[in-house]
N, C-alpha and C positions, 0 to 999 in steps of 0.2 A: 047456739048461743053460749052453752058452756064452755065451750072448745074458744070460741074470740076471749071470753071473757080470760080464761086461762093464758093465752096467749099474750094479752094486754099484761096481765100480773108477774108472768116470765120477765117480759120489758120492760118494767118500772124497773124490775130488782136485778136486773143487769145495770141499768141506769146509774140507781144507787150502788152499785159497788164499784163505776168507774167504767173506765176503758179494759177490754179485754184483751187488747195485745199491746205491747211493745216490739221497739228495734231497737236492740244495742248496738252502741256502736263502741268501740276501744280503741285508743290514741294519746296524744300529749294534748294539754291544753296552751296553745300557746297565746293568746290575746285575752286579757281582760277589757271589757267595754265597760262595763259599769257592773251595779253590784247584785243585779242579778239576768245578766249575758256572759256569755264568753265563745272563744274561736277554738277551737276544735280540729285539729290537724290527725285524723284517724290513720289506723297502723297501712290502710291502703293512700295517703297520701292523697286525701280529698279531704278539705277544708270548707268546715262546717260552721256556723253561727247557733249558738244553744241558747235557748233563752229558758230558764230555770224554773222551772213546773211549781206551785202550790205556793211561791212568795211572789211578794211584790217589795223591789229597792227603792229608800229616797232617788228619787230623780238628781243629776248632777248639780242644778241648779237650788238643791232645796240642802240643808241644813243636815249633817252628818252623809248626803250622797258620797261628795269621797273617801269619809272612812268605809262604807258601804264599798265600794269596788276596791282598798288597800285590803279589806278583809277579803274578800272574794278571792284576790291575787295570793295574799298568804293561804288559802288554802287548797287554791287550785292552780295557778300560775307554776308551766313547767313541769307539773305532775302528769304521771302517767292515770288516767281517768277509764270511768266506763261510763257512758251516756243512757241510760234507759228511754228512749224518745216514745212519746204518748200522739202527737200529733205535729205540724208543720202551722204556724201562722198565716195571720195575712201577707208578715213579710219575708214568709219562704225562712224562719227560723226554726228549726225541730224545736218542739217544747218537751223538759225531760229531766231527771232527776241524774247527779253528776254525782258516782262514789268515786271516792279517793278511799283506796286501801278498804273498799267494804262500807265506809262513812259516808252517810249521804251529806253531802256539802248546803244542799238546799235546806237542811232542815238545821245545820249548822248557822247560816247564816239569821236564821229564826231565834234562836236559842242567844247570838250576842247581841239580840237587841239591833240587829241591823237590816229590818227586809221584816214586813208584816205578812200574815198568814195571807194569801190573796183566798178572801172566802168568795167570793164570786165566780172564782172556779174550780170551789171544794169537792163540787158534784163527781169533777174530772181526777180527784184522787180515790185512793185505797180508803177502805174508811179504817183502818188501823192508821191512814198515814193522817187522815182528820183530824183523827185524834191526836198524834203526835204533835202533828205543828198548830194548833190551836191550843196545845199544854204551855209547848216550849212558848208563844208568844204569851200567854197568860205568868209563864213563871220571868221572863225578864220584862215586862211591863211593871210587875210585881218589884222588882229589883233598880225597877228606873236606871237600867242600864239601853245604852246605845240611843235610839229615837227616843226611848220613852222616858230619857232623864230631861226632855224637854215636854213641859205639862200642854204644850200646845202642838205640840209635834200632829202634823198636816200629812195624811195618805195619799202616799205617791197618784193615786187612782182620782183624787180628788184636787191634788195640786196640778194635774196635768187638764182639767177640764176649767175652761174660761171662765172669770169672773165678773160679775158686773162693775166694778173697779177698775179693772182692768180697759173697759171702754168709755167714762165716765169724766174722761175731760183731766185737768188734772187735779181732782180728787184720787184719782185712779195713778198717775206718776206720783203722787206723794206716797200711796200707799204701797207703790212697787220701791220709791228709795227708801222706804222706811225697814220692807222686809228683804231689801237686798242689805241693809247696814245688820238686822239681825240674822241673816244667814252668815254672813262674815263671824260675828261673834261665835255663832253658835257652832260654826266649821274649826275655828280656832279651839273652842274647848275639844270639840270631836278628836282634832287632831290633836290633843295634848293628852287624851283621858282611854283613846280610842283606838291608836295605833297600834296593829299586833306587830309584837318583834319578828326582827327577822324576814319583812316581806320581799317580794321582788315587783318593781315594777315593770310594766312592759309599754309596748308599743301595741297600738289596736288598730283595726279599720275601721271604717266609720259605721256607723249602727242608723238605724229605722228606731225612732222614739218606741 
């Protein structure tokens, strides 16, 4: 009885402290997809799809998504990278934390207010890194920079799940041109408030939402 009980307590607190291995991989980044994917060309010349562990980006269609992937690209578009992968998705993407020069880029993206903490699958981080990117989004919320200078700013996680508008006749087309005219606005100030200097932009393959 002792011994199961012991056992079960080993496995929660493995649990809790995340995944216990990784695969690095090291290469160029060459495709940005959106603002938190990218294509992965490793030093052995196998081209990979990374989808960026512990954030979650506006979606392309949602209000600051492109500043979200023009920042991604200035920080990792063309660098030489190292991919820490924690696990493979549904759509065969390695999920994983991406340094540039030692700098985790994932937790960067966190810190300008572009890419909210994904706490739904916090369990699957370090808990030193919980705490990191649940600070950094705390301190640019704080700052109402990036998504969080718009007070209604919608999580990519919740903007991607059907609404009842959405099927409701049109109640549901007024509500979709009303916030396709405020994601326009709202893309406009992004790209005027939001652009980091100096990016590069690139060419992508097509991505799995």
């Amino acid at each position: 009885m002792r011994s199961n009980l012991l056992k079960w307590v080993v496995a929660v607190l493995l649990l809790l402290q995340g995944p216990a291995w990784a695969e690095d991989f090291a290469g160029r980044i060459v495709g940005v997809i959106d603002g938190d994917t990218v294509d992965l060309l490793t030093d052995a010349k196998v081209l990979m799809r990374i989808r960026l562990s512990g954030i979650d980006a506006p979606e392309k269609k949602q209000p600051f998504g492109n500043a979200a992937k023009r920042m991604l690209s200035a920080l990792t578009f063309d660098r030489r990278v190292v991919v820490s992968a924690k696990k493979k998705d549904r759509y065969g993407r390695y999920v994983g934390k991406v340094f540039v020069g030692g700098t985790d880029a994932n937790l960067q993206m966190v810190q300008h207010g572009l890419a909210w903490h994904y706490k739904k699958y916090e369990r699957q981080q370090s808990s030193e890194d919980r705490v990191l990117y649940a600070e950094a989004e705390l301190k640019a919320k704080a700052k109402r920079i990036g998504v969080w200078a718009d007070k209604d700013s919608v999580a990519p996680w919740e903007f991607r799940q059907p609404t009842q508008g959405s099927q409701s006749g049109s109640g549901g087309t007024a509500s979709a041109v009303l916030n396709a005219l405020r994601v326009k606005v709202l893309q406009a100030r992004a790209a005027a408030a939001a652009t980091p200097h100096g990016y590069t932009m690139c060419a992508s393959l097509n991505s799995a939402v």
